[in-house]
Each structure stands twice: as structure tokens, then as C-alpha cells.
C-alpha positions as CSV (number, residue, x, y, z in Angstrom):
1,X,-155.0,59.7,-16.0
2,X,-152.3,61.1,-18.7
3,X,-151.2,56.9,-18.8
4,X,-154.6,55.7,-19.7
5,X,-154.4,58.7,-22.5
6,X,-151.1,57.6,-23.6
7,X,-152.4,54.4,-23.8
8,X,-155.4,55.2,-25.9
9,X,-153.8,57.5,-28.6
10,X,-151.1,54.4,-28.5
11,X,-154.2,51.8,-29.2
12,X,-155.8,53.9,-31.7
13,X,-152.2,54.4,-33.9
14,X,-151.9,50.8,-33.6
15,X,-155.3,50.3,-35.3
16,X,-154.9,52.6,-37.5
17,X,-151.6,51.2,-39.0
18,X,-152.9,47.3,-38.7
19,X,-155.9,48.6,-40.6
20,X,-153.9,50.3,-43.6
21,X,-151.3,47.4,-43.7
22,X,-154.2,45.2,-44.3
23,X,-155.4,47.2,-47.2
24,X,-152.4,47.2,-48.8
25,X,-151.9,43.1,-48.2
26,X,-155.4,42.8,-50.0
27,X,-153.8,44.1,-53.6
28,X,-155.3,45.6,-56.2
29,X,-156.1,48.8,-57.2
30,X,-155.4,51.6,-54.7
31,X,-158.1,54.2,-53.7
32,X,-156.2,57.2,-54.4
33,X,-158.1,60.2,-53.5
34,X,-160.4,58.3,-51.6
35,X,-159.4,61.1,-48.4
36,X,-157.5,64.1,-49.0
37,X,-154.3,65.4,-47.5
38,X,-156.3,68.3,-45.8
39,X,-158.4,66.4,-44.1
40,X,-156.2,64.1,-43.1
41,X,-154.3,67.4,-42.0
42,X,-157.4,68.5,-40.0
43,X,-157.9,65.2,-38.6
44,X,-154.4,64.9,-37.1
45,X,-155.1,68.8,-35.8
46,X,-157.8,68.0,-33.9
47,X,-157.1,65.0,-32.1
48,X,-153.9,66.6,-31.0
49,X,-155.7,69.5,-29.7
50,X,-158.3,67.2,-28.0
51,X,-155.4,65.2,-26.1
52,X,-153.7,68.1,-25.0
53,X,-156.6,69.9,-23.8
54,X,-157.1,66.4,-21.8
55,X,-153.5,66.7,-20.7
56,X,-153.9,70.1,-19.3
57,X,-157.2,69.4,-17.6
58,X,-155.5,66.0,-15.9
59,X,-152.7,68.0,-14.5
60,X,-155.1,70.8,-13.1
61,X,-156.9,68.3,-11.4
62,X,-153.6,66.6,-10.5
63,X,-152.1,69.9,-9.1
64,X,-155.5,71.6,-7.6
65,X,-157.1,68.4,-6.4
66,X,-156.8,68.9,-2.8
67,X,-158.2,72.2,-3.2
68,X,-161.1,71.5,-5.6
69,X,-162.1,68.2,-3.0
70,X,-163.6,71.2,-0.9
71,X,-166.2,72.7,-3.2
């Protein structure tokens, strides 16, 4: 569970930086101010609470799975 995770924040960063390399390979003029550093700032905050709420929920299961199979 916490690989596939890894693997999907990994993916995402990946786009992410392919997609603003090929902005700055197009040229021209750049969109400055086009997002804001506090959003970006909020952006970054809640993706990193979302994955490690998702890591704390995979190793609950992971650690209480034999226990929660009963219910």
C-alpha cells in the first residue's frame, strides 16, 4: 500500500517537472504571477497532509488487520 503511494506522489512529481520544463523549452514570455507563492504553499501543504494521513491509515490496517478481519 505505502509503495503504490510512493509510487504515485513519485509519478505526479515527475509530471509535474516534465510539464514545467516544457514550458520553459517553448520560450517566450514567462507568466509571472500566473500562481502565487501561497498557493503554491497551500498546495504543497495539503498534498502532504493527504499522503500522510494515507500513510497512517495503511499502517493501521497493516498493524490491526488481523484484528479488524473479525468485525
Amino acid at each position: 500500500m505505502l509503495n503504490k503511494i510512493a509510487a504515485h506522489a513519485t509519478t505526479a512529481a515527475h509530471s509535474a517537472v516534465r510539464w514545467y520544463k516544457s514550458r520553459l523549452e517553448q520560450g517566450g514570455p514567462v507568466d509571472r504571477g500566473d500562481i502565487s507563492i501561497t498557493t503554491i504553499i497551500i498546495w504543497v501543504a495539503a498534498v502532504a497532509g493527504a499522503i500522510a494521513i494515507a500513510g497512517t491509515i495503511a499502517v493501521v490496517i497493516g498493524r490491526y488487520n488481523t484484528t479488524l478481519s473479525g468485525i
